[in-house]
C-alpha positions in Angstrom: 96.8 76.9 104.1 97.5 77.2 100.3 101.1 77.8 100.6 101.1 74.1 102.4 102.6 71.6 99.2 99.8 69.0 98.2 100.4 65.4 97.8 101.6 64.6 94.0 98.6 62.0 94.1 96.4 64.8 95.4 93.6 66.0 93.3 91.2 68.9 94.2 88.5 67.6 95.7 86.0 70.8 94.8 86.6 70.9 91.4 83.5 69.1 90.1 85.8 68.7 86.8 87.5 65.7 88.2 84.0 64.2 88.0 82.5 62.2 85.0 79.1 63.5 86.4 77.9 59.5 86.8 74.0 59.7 87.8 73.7 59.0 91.5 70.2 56.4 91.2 68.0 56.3 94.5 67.3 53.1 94.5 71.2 51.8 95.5 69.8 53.0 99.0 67.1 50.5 99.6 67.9 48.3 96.6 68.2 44.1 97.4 69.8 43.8 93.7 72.4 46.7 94.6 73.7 45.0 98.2 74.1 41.7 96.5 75.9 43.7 93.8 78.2 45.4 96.7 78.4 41.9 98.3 80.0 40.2 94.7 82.0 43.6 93.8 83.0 45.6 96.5 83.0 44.1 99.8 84.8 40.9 98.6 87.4 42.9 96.5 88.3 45.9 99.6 90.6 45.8 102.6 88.8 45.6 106.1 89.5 46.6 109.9 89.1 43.9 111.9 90.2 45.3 115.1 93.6 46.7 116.9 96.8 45.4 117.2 96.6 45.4 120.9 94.0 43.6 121.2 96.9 40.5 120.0 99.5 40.9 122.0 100.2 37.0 123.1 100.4 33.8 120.3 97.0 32.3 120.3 95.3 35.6 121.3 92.2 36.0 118.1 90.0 38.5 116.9 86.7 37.7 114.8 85.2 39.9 112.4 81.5 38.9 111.2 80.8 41.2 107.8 77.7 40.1 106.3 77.8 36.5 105.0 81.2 35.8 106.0 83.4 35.5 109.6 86.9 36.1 110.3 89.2 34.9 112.4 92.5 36.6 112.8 95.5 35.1 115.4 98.6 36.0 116.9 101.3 33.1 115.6 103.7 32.2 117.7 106.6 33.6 115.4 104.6 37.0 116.0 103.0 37.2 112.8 99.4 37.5 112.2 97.1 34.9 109.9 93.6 35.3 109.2 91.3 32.5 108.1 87.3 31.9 107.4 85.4 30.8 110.5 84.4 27.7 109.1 85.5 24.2 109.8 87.4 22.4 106.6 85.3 19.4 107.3 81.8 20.4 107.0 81.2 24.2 107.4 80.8 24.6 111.1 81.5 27.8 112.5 84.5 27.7 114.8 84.5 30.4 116.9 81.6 32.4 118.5 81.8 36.0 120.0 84.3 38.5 118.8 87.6 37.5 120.7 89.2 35.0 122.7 92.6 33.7 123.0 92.9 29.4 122.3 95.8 27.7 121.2 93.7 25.5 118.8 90.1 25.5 117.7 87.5 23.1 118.1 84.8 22.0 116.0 82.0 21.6 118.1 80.2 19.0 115.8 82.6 16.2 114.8 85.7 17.7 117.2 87.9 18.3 114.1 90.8 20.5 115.8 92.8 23.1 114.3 95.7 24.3 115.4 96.3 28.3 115.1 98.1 28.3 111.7 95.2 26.8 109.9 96.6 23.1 109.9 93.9 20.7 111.0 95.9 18.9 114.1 93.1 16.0 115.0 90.0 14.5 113.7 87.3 11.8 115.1 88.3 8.3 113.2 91.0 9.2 110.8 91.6 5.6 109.7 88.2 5.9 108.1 89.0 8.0 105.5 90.6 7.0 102.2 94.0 9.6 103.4 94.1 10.4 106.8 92.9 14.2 106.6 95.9 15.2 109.2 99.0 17.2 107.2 96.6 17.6 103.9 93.7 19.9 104.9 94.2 23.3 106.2 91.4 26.4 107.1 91.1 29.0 104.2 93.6 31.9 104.6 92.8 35.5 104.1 95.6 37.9 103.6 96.1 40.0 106.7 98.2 43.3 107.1 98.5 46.0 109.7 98.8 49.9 109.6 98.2 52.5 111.9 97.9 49.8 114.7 95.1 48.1 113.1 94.2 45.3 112.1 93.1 44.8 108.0 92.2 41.8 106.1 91.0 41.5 102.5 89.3 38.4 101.3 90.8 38.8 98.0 93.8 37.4 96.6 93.8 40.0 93.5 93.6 42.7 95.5 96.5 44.9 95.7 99.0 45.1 99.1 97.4 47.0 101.5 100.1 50.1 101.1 99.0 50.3 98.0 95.6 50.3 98.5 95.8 52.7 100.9 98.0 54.9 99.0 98.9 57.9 99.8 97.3 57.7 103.3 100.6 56.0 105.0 102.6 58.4 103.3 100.8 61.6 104.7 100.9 60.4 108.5 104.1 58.9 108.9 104.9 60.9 111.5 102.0 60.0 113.9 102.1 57.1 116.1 98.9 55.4 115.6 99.9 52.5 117.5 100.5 54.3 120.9 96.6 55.4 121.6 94.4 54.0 124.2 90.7 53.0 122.6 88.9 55.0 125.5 85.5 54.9 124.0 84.2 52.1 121.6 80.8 52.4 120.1 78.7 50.3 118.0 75.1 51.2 117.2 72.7 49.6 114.5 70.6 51.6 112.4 67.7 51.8 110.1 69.3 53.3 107.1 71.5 51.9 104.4 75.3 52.0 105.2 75.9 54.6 102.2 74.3 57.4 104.2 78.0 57.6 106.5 79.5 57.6 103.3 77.6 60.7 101.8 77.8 62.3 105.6 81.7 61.9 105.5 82.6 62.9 102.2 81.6 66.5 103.1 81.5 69.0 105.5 78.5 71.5 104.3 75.8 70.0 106.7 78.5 70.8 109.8 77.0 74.2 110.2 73.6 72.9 110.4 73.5 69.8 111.9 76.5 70.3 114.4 76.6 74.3 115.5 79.4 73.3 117.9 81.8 72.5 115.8 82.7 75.8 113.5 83.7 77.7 116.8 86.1 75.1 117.4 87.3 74.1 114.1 87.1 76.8 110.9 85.2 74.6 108.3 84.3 76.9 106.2 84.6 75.5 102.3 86.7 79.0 101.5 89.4 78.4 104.1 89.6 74.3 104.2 91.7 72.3 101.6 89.8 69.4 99.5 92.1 66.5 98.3 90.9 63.6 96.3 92.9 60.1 96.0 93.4 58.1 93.0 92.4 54.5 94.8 89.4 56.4 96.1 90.2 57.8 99.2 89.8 61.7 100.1 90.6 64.3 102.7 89.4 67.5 104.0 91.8 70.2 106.3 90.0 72.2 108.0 92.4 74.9 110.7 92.3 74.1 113.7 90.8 77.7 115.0 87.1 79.0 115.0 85.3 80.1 112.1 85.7 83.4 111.6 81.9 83.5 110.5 80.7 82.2 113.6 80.8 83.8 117.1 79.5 82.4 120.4 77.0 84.2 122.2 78.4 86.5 124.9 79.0 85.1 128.0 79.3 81.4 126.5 82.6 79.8 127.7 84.8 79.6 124.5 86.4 76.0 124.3 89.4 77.9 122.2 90.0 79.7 124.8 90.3 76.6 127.0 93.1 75.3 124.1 95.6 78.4 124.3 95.6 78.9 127.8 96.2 74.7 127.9 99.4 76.3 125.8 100.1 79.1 128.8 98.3 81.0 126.2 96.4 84.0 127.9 93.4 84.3 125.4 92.9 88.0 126.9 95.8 89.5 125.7 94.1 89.8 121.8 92.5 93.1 121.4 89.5 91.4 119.3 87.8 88.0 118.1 89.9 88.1 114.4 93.1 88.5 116.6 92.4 86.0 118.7 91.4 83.4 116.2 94.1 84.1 114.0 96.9 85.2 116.2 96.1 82.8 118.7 96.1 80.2 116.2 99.8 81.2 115.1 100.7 81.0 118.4 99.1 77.5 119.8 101.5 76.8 117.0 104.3 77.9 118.2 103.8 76.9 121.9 103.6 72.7 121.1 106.4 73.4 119.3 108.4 74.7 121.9 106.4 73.1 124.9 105.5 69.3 123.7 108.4 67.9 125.6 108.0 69.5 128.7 104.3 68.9 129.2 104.6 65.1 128.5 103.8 65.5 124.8 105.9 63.0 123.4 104.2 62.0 120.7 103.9 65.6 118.7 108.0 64.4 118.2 108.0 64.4 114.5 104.6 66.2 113.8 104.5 69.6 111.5 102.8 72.7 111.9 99.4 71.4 109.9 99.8 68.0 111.8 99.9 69.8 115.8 96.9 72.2 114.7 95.2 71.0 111.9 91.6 69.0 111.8 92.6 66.5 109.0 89.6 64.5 108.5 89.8 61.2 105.3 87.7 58.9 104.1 89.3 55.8 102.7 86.7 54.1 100.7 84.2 52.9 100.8 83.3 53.1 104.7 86.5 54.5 106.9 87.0 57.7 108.0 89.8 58.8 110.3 90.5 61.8 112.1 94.1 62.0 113.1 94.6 64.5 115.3 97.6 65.7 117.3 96.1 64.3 120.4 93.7 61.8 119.2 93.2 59.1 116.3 89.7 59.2 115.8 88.2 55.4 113.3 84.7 55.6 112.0 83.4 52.0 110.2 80.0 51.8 108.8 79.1 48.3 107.2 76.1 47.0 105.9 73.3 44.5 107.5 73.7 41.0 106.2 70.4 41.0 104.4 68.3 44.6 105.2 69.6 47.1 102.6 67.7 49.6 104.3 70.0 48.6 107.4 73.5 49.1 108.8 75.8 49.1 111.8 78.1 51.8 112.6 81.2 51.7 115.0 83.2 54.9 116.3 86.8 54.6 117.8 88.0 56.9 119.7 92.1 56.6 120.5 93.9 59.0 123.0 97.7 59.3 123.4 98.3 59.0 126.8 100.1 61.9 128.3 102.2 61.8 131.5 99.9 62.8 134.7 96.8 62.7 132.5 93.7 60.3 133.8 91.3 61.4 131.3 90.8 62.8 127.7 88.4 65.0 126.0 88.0 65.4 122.2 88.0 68.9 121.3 84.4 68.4 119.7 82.7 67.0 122.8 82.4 67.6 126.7 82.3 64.5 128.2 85.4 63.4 129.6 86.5 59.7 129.2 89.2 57.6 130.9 92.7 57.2 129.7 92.0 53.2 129.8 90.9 50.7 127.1 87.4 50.7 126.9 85.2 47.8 126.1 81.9 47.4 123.2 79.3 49.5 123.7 76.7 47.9 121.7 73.3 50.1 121.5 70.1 49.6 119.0 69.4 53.4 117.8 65.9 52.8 117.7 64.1 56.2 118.0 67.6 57.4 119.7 66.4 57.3 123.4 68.9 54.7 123.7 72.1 57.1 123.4 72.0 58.8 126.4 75.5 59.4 127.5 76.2 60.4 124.1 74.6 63.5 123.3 78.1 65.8 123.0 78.9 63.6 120.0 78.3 64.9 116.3 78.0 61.5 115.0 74.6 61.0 117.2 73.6 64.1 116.0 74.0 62.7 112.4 72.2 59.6 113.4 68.8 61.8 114.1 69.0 62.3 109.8 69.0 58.6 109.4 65.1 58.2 109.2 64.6 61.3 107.5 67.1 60.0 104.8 65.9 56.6 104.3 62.3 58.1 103.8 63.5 61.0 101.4 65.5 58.1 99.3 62.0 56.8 98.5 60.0 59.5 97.8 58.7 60.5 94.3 60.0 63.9 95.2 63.9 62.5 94.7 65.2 61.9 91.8 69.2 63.3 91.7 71.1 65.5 94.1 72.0 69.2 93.1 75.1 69.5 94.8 77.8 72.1 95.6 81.4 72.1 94.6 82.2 71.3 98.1 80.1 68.1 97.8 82.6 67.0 95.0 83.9 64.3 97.5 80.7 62.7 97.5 79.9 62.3 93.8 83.8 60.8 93.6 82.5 58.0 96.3 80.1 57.1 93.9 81.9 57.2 91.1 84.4 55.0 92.6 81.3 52.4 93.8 80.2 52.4 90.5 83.7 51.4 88.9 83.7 48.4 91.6 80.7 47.5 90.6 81.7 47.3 87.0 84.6 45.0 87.8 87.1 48.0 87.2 88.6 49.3 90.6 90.9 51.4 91.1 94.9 49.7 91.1 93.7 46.8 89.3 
């Protein structure tokens, strides 16, 4: 991994010298004054993900996106291109559209049936001759700026803010060579939860809780902080590699089926021939290598195309500030979002995407972390309330629920007497950058600006 040549833009996300060491205050988890202070600094000023690309494909198809105070509607033009405006009528506030998409080829205002066509131009009005100018060809819905990468769908309410390449900078860059835009959304979860949405944040922006809180993992992916690569982002944004093999720390009971085992011989790789567990791990590992390489064509792979060595094995995981993380793997595209409640601080909803490239005689997909399998077809919102987490059955084999069972111990500890400032380890480095970052929003002074 350390012979592997770093971004130019990449800093080293352990090195706690890339810090200024900015106090990390308790109260910004249950504080009122610090989420109207995120509301009029940071979540006005940042790009969001609306939704997919796909879900567009025809003019007039929409998608809305309520965050907070506001609502979002984004539309397929009929020159192709994509516009996003406020969901509020021109005339007198009233919220245009309801639910989350639809596909119209004008909007109506339910309360004095002002219509709108699709590219924000107000087509009709009740009793135009009784205002001074006839409002038709003058008066036009709000834009926001809209953008797509990765086969999403991003929006930014600001006009200030910087293009979204740049904002995303060097994210694009790194995986150029994926195709983003050719996955199927087979699972798409949205849960609300009793915490503040700066818990995903901290979760994300480190890996040291994995062998604690999700024992399944390090056998499939080596995450151990001496063997995985830290990068940190000058617009905020960071990124942990972490080899695609098992930990050579950690060894599954005897007896216990080995899901590594079940990716070489995926490969024609016999996981038998390695005289011991190091071999294996490391040898086998080498050779999984090797084998896409020579093999993606002929088992359907089409997609590995113009992917390296770190991109076919690799567990990339990024967090592009301040509430996306993406996992893109050689077989999946993994999207995390975590946004706040629109008035409960001590509140948040969090979504999980996961994308699948569909492979040729392949009806189902399995992420390499889980065991459940899941259809090879677009799936639809799956919208639970995480309550005392009774209500996630069918998602047990996913790490994320298993962070979601630290979310009331969290919100508690952030309010105890017994808190004041974390002591944290260089591999938590990421995390104190988040809230550096936060804290340089918040003081009108973001990054690119």
């Amino acid at each position: 991994m350390n012979d592997i040549l770093k971004h130019p833009l990449a800093m080293d996300g352990k090195d706690p010298s890339n810090l200024r060491g900015d106090v990390i205050s308790p109260e910004r988890y249950y504080s009122k004054e610090w989420m109207q202070k995120e509301w009029d600094h940071l979540w006005t000023k940042i790009w969001h993900i609306a939704g997919r690309e796909q879900q567009l494909p025809e003019p007039g198809d929409y998608i809305v996106h309520d965050f907070m105070h506001e609502s979002v509607i984004i539309a397929r033009q009929k020159d192709g291109s994509l516009k996003g405006f406020y969901n509020a009528c021109g005339h007198r506030a009233q919220r245009l559209v309801w639910g989350d998409r639809g596909s119209q080829e004008s909007w109506f205002c339910p309360y004095h049936g002002w219509r709108w066509d699709i590219d924000g131009a107000l087509l009709d009005g009740c009793d135009r001759d009784d205002y001074p100018e006839d409002p038709v060809g003058k008066i036009r819905l709000i834009e926001v700026r809209v953008d797509t990468w990765a086969g999403l769908v991003w929006y930014t309410m600001d006009d200030e803010a910087p293009d979204l390449m740049t904002y995303l900078a060097p994210t694009p860059e790194i995986y150029k060579n994926h195709q983003f835009e050719k996955t199927v959304r087979v699972d798409w979860l949205r849960v609300a939860l009793d915490c503040n949405w700066k818990f995903w944040s901290d979760n994300f922006n480190e890996s040291y809780h994995t062998r604690t809180v999700h024992p399944q993992v390090p056998p499939i992916i080596d995450q151990d902080h001496f063997t995985s690569r830290y990068e940190m982002f000058p617009m905020g944004h960071n990124r942990i590699i972490q080899m695609g093999r098992p930990s050579l720390r950690d060894r599954l009971p005897d007896g216990e089926p080995d899901p590594f085992d079940a990716q070489l011989r995926a490969w024609d790789i016999d996981p038998d021939q390695y005289p011991d567990f190091e071999t294996r791990a490391i040898q086998g590992w080498l050779d999984l290598k090797a084998a896409k390489k020579r093999l993606w064509k002929e088992k359907g792979y089409l997609h590995y195309e113009h992917l390296d060595d770190e991109d076919l094995t690799e567990s990339p995981f990024g967090v592009l500030f301040p509430n996306i993380a993406i996992a893109p793997g050689s077989d999946s595209f993994l999207v995390w979002k975590w946004e706040p409640h629109p008035t409960d601080p001590e509140k948040c909803f969090f979504e999980q995407w996961t994308m699948a490239y569909p492979i040729a005689g392949q009806e189902e997909f399995v992420n390499r972390t889980a065991v459940n399998p899941l259809q090879l077809t677009e799936a639809e919102l799956d919208f639970r309330e995480y309550g005392t987490g009774e209500s996630m059955e069918g998602y047990s084999d996913q790490v994320v629920v298993q962070d979601m069972t630290l979310t009331a111990g969290q919100r508690a500890g952030w309010r105890s007497r017994g808190y004041q400032e974390p002591y944290m380890a260089d591999q938590e480095t990421r995390v104190r950058r988040f809230h550096e970052v936060l804290h340089d929003y918040l003081a009108d002074n973001p990054p690119g600006r």
